[in-house]
C-alpha positions in Angstrom: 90.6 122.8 105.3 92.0 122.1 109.0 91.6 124.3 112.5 94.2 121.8 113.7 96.4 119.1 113.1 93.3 117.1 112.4 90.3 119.3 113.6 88.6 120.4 110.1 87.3 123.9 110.0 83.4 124.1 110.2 82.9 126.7 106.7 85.6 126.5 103.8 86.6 130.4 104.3 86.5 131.3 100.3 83.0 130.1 99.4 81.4 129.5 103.0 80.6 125.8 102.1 79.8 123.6 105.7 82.6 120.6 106.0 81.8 120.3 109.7 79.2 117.5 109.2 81.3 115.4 106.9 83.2 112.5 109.0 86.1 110.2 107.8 85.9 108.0 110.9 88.7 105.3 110.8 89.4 105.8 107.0 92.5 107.9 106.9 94.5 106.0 109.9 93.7 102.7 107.2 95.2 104.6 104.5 98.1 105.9 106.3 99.2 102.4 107.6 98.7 100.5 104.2 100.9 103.4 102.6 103.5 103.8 105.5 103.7 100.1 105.8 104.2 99.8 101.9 106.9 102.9 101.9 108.7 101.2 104.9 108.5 97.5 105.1 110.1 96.8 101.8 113.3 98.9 102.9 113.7 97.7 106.5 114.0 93.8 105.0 116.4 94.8 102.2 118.4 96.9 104.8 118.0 94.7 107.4 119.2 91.5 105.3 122.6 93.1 104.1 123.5 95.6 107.3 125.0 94.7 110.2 124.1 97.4 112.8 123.5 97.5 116.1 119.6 96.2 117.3 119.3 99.6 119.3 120.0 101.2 115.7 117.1 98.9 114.0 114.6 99.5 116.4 115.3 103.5 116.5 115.1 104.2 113.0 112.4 102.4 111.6 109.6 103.4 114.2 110.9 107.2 113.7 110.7 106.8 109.8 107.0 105.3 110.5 106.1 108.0 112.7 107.6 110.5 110.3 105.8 109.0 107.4 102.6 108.6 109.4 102.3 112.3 110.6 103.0 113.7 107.0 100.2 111.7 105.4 97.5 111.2 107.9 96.4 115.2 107.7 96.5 114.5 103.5 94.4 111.6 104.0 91.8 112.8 105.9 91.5 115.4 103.4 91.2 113.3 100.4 88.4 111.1 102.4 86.3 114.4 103.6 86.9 115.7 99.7 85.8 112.4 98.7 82.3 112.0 100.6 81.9 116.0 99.7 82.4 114.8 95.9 80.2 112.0 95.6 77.9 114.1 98.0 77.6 110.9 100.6 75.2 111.9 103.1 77.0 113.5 106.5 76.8 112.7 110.1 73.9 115.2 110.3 71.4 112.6 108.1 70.4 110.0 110.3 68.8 106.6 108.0 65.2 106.0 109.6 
């Protein structure tokens, strides 16, 4: 479904079916951060209320962990918001509203 990390192909290369048109804009970076920051936040305060480590430790981690979490799921997201417009057959960028 993707040329790239996040480039999606123009043709789906089984059935030849255009996803070039079809634009998620700012959905999938929403999703990612409401699901990273739900998978993340509620582990950094429990950890961070009964561990004593170092602050250099704290402020390595969690932003690797977020990164980690955000780079895994932001390719899935976009794909679940392009199959969702293709789905409910929302119009694409390539139908303008008079």
């Amino acid at each position: 479904m993707f040329a790239s990390y996040l480039k999606q192909v123009e043709h789906c290369a089984v059935c030849g079916e255009a996803w070039g048109h079809i634009r998620a804009d700012d959905a999938p970076p929403w999703l990612t951060i409401l699901i990273v920051g739900h998978i993340l936040v509620p582990p950094a305060i429990a950890v961070e209320a009964w561990e004593l480590w170092p602050g250099w430790v704290s402020m390595t981690l969690w932003p690797a962990l977020a990164l980690a979490l955000s780079l895994l799921i932001l390719p899935r997201a976009k794909g679940l918001f392009i199959a969702a417009i293709w789905k409910t057959r929302a119009p694409g960028s390539e139908q303008s509203n008079p």
